[in-house]
Backbone atoms as SQL, in Angstrom:
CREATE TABLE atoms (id INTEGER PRIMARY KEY, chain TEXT, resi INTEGER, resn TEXT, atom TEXT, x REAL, y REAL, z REAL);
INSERT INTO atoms VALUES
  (1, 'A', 1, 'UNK', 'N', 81.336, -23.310, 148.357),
  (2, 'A', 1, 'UNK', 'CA', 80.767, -22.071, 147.898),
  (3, 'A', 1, 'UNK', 'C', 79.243, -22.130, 148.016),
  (4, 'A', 2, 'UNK', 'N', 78.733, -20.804, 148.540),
  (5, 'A', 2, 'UNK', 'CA', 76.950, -21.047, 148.587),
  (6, 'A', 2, 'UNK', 'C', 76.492, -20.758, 147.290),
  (7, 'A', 3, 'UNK', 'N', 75.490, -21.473, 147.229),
  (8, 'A', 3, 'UNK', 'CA', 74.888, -21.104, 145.621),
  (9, 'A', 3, 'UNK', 'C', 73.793, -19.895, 145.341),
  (10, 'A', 4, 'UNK', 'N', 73.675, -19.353, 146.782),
  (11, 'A', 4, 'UNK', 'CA', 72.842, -18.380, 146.764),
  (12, 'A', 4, 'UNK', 'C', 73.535, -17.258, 147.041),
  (13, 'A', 5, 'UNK', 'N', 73.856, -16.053, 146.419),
  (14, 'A', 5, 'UNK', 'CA', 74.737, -14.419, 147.191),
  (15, 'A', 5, 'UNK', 'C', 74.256, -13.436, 146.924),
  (16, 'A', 6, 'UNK', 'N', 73.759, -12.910, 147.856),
  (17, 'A', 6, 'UNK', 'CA', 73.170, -11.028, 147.655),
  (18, 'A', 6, 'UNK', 'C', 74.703, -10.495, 147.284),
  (19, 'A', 7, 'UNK', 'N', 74.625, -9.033, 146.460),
  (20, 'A', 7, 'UNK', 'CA', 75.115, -8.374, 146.286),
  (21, 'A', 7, 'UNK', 'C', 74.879, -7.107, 146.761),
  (22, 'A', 8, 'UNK', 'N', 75.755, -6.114, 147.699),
  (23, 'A', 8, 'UNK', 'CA', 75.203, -4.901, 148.415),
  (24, 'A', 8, 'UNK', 'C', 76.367, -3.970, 147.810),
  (25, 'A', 9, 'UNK', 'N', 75.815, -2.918, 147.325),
  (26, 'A', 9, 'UNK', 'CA', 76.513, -1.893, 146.628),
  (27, 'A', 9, 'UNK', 'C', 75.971, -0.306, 146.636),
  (28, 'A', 10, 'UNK', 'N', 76.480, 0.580, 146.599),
  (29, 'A', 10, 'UNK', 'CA', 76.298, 2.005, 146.955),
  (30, 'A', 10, 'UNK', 'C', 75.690, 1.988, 145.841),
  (31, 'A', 11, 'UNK', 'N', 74.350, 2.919, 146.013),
  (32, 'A', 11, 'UNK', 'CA', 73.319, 3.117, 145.107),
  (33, 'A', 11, 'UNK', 'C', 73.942, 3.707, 143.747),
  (34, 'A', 12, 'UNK', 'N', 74.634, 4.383, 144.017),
  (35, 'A', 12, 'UNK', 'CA', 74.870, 5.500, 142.819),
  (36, 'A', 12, 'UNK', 'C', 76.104, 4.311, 141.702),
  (37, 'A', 13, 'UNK', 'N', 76.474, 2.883, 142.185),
  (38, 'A', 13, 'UNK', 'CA', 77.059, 2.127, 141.752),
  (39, 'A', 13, 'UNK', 'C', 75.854, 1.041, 141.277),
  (40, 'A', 14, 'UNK', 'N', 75.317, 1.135, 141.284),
  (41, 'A', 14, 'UNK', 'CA', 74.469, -0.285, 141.370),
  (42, 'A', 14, 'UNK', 'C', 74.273, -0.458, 139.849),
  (43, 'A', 15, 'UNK', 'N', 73.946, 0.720, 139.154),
  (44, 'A', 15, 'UNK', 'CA', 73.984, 0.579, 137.558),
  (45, 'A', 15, 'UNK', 'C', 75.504, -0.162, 136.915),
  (46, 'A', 16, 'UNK', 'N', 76.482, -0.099, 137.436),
  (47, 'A', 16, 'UNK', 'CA', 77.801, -0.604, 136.905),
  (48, 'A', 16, 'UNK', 'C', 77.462, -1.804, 137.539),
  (49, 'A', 17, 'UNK', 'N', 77.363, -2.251, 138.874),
  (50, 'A', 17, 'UNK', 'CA', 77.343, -3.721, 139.416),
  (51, 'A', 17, 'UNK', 'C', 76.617, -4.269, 138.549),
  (52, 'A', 18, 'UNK', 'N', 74.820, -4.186, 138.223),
  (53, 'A', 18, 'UNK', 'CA', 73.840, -4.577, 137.399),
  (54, 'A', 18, 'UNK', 'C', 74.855, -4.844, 135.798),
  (55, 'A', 19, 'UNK', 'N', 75.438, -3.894, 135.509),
  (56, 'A', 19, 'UNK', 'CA', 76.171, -4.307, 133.906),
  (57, 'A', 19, 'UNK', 'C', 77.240, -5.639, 134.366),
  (58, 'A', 20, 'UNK', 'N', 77.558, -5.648, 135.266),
  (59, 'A', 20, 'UNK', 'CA', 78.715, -6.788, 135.176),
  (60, 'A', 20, 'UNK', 'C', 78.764, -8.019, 135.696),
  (61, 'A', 21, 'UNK', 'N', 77.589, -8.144, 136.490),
  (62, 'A', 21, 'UNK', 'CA', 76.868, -9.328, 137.135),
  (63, 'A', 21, 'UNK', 'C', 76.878, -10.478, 136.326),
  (64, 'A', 22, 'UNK', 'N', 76.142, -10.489, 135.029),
  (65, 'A', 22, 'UNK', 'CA', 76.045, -11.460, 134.593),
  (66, 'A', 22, 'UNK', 'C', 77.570, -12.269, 133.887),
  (67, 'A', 23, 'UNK', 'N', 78.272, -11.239, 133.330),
  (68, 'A', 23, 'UNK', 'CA', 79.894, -11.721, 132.578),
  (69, 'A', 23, 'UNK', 'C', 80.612, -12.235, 134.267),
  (70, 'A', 24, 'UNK', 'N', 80.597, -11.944, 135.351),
  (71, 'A', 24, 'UNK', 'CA', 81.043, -12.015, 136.784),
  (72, 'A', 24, 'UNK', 'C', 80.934, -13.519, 137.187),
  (73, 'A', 25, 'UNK', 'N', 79.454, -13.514, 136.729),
  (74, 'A', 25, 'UNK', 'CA', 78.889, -15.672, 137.107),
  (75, 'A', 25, 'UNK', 'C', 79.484, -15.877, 136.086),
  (76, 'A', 26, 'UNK', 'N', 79.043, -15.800, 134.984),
  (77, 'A', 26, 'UNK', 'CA', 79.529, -16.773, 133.603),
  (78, 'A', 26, 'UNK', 'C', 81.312, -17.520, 134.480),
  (79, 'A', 27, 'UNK', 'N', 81.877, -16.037, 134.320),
  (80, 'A', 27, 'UNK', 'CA', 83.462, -16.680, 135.203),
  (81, 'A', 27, 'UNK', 'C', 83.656, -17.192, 135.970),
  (82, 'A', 28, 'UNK', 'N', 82.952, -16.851, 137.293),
  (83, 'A', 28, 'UNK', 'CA', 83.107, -17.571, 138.221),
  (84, 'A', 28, 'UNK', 'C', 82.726, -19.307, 138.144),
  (85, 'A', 29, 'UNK', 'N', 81.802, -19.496, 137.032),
  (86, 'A', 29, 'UNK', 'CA', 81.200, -20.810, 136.460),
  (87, 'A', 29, 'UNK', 'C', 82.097, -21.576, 136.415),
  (88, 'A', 30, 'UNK', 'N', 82.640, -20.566, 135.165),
  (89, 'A', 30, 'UNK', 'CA', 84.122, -21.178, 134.256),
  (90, 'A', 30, 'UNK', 'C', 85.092, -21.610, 135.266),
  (91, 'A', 31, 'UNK', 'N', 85.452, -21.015, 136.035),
  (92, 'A', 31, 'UNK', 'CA', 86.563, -21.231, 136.995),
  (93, 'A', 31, 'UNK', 'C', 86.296, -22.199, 138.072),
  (94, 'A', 32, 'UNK', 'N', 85.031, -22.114, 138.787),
  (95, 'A', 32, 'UNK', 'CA', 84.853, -22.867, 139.831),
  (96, 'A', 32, 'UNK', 'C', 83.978, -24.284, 139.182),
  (97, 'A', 33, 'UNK', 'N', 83.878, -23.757, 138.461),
  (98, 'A', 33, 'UNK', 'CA', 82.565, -25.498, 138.167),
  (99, 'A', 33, 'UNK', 'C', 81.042, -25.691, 138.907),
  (100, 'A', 34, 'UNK', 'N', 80.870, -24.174, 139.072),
  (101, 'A', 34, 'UNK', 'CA', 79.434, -24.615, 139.936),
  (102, 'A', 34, 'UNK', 'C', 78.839, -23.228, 139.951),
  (103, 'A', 35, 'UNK', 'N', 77.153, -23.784, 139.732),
  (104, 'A', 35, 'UNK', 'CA', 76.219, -22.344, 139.669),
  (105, 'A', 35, 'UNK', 'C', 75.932, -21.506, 140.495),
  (106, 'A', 36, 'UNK', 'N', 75.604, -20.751, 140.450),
  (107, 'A', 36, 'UNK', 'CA', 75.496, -19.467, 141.891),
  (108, 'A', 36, 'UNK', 'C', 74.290, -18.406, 141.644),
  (109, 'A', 37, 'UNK', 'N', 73.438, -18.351, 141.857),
  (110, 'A', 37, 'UNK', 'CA', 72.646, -17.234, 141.654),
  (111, 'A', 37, 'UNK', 'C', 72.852, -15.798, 142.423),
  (112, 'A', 38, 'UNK', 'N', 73.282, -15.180, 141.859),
  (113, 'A', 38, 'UNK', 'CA', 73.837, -13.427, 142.322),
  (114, 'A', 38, 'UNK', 'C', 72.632, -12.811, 142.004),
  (115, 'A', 39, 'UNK', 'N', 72.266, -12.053, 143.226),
  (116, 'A', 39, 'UNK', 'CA', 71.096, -11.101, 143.804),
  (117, 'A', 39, 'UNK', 'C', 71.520, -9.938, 143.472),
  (118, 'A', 40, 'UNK', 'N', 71.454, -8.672, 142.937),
  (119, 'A', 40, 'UNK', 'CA', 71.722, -7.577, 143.504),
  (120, 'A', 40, 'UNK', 'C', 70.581, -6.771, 144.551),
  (121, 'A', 41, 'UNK', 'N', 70.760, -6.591, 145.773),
  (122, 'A', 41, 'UNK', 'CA', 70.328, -6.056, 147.005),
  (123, 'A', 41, 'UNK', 'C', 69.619, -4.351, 146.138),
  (124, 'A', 42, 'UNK', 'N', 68.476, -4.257, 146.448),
  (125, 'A', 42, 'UNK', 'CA', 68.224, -2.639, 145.466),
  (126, 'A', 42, 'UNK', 'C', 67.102, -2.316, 147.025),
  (127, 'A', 43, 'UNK', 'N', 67.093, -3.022, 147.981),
  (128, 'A', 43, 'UNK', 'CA', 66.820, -2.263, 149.451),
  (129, 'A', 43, 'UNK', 'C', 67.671, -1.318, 150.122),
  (130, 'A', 44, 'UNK', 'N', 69.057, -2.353, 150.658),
  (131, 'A', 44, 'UNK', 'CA', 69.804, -2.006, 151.349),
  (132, 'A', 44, 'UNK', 'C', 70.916, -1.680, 150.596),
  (133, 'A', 45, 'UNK', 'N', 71.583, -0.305, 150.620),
  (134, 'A', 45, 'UNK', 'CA', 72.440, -0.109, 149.648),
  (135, 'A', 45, 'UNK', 'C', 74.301, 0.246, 151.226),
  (136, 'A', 46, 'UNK', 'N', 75.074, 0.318, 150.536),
  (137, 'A', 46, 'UNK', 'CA', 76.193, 0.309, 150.956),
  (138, 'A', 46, 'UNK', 'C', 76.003, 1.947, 151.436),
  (139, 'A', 47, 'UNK', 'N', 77.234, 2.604, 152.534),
  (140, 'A', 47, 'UNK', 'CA', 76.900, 4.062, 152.538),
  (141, 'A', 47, 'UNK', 'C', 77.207, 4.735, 151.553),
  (142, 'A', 48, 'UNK', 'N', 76.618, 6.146, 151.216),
  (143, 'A', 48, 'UNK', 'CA', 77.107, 6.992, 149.772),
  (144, 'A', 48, 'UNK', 'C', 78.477, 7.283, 150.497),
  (145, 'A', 49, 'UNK', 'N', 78.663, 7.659, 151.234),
  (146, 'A', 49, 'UNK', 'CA', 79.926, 7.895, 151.562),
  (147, 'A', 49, 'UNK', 'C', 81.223, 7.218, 151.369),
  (148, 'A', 50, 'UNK', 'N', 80.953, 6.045, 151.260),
  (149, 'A', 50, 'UNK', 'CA', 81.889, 4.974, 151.051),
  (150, 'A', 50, 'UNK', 'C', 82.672, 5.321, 149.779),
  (151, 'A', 51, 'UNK', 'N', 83.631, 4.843, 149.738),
  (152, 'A', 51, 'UNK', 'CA', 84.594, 4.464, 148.205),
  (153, 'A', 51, 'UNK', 'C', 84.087, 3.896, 147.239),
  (154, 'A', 52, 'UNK', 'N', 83.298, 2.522, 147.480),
  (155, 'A', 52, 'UNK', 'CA', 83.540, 1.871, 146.666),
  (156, 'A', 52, 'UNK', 'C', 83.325, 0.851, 146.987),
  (157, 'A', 53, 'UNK', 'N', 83.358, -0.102, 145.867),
  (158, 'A', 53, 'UNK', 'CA', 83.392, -1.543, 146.351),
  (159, 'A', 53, 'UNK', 'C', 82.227, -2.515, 146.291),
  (160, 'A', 54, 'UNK', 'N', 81.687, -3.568, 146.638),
  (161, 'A', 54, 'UNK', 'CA', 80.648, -4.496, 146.723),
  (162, 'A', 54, 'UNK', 'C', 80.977, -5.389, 148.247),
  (163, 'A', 55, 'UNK', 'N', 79.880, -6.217, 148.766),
  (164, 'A', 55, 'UNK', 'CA', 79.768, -6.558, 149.894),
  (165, 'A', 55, 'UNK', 'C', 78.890, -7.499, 149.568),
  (166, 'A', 56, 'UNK', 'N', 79.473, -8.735, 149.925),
  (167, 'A', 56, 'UNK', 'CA', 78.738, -9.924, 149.202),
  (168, 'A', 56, 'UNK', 'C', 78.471, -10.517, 151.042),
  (169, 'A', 57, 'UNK', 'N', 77.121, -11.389, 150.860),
  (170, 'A', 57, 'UNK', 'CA', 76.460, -12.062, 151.709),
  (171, 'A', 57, 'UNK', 'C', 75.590, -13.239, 151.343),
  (172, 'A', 58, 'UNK', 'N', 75.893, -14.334, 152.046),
  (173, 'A', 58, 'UNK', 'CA', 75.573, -15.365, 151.779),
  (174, 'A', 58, 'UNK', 'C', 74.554, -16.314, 153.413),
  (175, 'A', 59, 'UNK', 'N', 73.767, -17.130, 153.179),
  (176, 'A', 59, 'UNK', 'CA', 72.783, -17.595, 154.195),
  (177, 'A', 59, 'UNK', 'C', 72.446, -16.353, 154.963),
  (178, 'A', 60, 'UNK', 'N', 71.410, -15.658, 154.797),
  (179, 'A', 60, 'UNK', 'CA', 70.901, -14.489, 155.304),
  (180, 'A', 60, 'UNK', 'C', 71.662, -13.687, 156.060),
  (181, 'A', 61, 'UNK', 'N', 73.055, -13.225, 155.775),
  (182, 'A', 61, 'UNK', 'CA', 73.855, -12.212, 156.057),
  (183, 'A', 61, 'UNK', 'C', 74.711, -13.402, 157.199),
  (184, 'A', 62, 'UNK', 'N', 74.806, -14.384, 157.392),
  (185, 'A', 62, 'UNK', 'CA', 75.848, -14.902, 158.252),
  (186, 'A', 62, 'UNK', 'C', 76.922, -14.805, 157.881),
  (187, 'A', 63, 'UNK', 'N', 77.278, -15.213, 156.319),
  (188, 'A', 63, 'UNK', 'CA', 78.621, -15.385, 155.684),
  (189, 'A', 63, 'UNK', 'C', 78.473, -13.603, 154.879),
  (190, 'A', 64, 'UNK', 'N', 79.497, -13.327, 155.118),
  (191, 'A', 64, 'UNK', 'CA', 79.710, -11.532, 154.768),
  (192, 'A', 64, 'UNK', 'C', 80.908, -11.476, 154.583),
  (193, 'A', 65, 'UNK', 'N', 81.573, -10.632, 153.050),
  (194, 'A', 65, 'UNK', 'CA', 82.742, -10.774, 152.514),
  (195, 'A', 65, 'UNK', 'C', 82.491, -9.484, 152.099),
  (196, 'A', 66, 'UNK', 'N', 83.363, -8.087, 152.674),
  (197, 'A', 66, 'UNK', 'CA', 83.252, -6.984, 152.389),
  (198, 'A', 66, 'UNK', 'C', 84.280, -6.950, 150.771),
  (199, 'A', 67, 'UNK', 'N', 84.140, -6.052, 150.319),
  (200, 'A', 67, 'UNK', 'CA', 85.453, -6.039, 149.322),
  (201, 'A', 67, 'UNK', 'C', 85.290, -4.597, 148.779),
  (202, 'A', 68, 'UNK', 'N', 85.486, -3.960, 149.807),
  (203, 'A', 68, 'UNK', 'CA', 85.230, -1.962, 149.677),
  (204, 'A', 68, 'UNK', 'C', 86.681, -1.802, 150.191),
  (205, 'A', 69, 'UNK', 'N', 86.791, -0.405, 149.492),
  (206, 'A', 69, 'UNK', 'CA', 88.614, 0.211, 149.441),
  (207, 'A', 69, 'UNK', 'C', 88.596, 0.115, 150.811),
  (208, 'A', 70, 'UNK', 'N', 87.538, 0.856, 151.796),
  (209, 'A', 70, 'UNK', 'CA', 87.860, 0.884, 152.827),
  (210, 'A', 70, 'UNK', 'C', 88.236, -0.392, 153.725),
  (211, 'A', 71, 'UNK', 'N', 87.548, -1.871, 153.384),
  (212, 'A', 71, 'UNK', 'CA', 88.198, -3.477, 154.236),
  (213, 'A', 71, 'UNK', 'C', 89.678, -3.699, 153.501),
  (214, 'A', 72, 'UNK', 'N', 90.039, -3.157, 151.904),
  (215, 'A', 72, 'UNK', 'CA', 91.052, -3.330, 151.901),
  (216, 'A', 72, 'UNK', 'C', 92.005, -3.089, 151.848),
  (217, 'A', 73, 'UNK', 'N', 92.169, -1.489, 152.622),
  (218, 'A', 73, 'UNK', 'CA', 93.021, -0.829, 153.154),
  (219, 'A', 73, 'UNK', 'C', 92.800, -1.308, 154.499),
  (220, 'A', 74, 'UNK', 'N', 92.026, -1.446, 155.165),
  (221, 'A', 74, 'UNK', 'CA', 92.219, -1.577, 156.672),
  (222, 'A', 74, 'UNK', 'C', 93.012, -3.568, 156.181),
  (223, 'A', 75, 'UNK', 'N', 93.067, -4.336, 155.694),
  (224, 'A', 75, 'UNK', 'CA', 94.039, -5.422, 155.365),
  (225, 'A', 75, 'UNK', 'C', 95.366, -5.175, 154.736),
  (226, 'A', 76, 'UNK', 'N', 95.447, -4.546, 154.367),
  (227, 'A', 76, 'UNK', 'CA', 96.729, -3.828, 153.804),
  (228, 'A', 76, 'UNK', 'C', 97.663, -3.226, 155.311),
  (229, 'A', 77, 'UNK', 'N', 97.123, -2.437, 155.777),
  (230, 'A', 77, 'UNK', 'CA', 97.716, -1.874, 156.696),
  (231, 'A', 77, 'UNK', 'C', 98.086, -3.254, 158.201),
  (232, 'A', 78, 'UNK', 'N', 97.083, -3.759, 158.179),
  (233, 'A', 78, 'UNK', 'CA', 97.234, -4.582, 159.124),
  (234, 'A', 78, 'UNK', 'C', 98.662, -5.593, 158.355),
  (235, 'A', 79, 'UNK', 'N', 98.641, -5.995, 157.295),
  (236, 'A', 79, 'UNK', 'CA', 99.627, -6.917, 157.146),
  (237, 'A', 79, 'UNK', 'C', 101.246, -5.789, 156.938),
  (238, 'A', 80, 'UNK', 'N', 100.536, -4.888, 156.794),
  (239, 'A', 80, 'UNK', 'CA', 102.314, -3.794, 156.564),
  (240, 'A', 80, 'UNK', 'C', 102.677, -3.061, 157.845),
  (241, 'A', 81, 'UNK', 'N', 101.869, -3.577, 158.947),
  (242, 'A', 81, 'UNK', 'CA', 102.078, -3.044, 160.313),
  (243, 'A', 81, 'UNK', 'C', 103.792, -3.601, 160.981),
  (244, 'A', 82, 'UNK', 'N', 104.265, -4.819, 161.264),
  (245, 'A', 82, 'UNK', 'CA', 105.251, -4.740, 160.473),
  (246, 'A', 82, 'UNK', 'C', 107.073, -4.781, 160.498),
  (247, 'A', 83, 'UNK', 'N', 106.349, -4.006, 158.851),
  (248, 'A', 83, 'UNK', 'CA', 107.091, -3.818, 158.766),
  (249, 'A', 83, 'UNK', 'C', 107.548, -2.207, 158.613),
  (250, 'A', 84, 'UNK', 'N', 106.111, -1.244, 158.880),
  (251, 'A', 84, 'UNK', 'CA', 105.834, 0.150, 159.122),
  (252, 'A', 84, 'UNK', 'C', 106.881, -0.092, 160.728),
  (253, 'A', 85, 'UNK', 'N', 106.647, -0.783, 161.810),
  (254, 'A', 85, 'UNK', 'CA', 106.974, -0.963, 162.982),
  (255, 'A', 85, 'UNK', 'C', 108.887, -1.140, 163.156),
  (256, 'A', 86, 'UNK', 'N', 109.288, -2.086, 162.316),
  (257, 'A', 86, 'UNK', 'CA', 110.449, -2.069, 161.566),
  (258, 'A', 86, 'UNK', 'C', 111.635, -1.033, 160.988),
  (259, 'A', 87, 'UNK', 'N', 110.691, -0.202, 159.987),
  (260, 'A', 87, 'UNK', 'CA', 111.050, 0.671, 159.651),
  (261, 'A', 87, 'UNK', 'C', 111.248, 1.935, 160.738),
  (262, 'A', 88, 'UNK', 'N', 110.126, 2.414, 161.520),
  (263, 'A', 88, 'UNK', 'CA', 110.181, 3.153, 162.426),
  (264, 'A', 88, 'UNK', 'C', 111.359, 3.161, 163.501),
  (265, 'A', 89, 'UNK', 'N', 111.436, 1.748, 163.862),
  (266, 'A', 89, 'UNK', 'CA', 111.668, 1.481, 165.347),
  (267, 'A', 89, 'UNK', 'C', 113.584, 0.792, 165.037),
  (268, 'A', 90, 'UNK', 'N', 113.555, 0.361, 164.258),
  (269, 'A', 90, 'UNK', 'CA', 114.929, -0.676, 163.823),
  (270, 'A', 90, 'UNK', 'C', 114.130, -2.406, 164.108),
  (271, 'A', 91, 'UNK', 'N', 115.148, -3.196, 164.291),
  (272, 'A', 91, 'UNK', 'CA', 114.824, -4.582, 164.530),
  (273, 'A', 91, 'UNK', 'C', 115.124, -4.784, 166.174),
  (274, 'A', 92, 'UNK', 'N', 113.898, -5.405, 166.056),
  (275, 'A', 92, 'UNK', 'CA', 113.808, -6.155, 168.034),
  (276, 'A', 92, 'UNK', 'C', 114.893, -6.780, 168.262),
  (277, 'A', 93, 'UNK', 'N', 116.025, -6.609, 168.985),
  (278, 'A', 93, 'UNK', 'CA', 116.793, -7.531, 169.496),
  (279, 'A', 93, 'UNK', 'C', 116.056, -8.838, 170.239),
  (280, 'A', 94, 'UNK', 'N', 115.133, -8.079, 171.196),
  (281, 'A', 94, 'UNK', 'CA', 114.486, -9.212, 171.800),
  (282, 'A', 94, 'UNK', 'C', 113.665, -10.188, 171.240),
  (283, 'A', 95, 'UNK', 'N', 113.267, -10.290, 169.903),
  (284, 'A', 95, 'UNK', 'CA', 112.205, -11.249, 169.305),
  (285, 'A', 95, 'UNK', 'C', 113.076, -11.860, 168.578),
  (286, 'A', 96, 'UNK', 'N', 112.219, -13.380, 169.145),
  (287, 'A', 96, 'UNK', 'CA', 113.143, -14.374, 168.020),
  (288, 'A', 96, 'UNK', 'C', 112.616, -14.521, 166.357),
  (289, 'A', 97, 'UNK', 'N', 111.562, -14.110, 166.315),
  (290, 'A', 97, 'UNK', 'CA', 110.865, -14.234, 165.009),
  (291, 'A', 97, 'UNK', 'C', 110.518, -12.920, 164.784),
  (292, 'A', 98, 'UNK', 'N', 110.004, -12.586, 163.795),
  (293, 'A', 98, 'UNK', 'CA', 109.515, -11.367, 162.883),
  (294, 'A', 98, 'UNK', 'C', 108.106, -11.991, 162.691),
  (295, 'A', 99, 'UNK', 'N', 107.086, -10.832, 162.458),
  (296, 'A', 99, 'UNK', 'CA', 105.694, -11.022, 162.085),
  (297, 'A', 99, 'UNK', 'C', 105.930, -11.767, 161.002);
């Protein structure tokens, strides 16, 4: 885990991120065993358009961990593709395995 993480969040959220930041480390403390200093980003904000969510970045944006409705619906769908495919289609005779 890096001990350093910006936090990037849609402006009009940033007052709720700012309230929960600090109870957020305390846990993550508790749980992982190791300190972390959490940034909140008040430059670059997430789009207003967006849902939702936070977008964490670590060593000057190399390591990037979205966690907005929109990355986790687009993971959702990718892992229920499928069985959406399944449902649609029946079962492949021709495949020996299933996703």
């Amino acid at each position: 885990m890096e001990p350093n993480v910006l936090v990037k969040t849609r402006q009009v959220d940033q007052n709720i991120v700012q309230s929960v930041l600090p109870r957020s480390v305390e846990e993550y403390k508790d749980q992982i065993g190791k300190d972390v200093v959490v940034t909140l980003d008040t430059e670059n904000y997430l789009p207003a358009d967006a849902c939702g969510g936070i977008e964490l970045s670590a060593l000057n944006g190399r390591i990037r961990v979205p966690n907005t409705l929109e990355s986790r619906l687009e993971l959702i769908s990718a892992q229920l593709l499928p069985a959406v495919r399944t449902a649609l289609f029946g079962r492949n005779a021709n495949r020996k395995f299933t996703d």
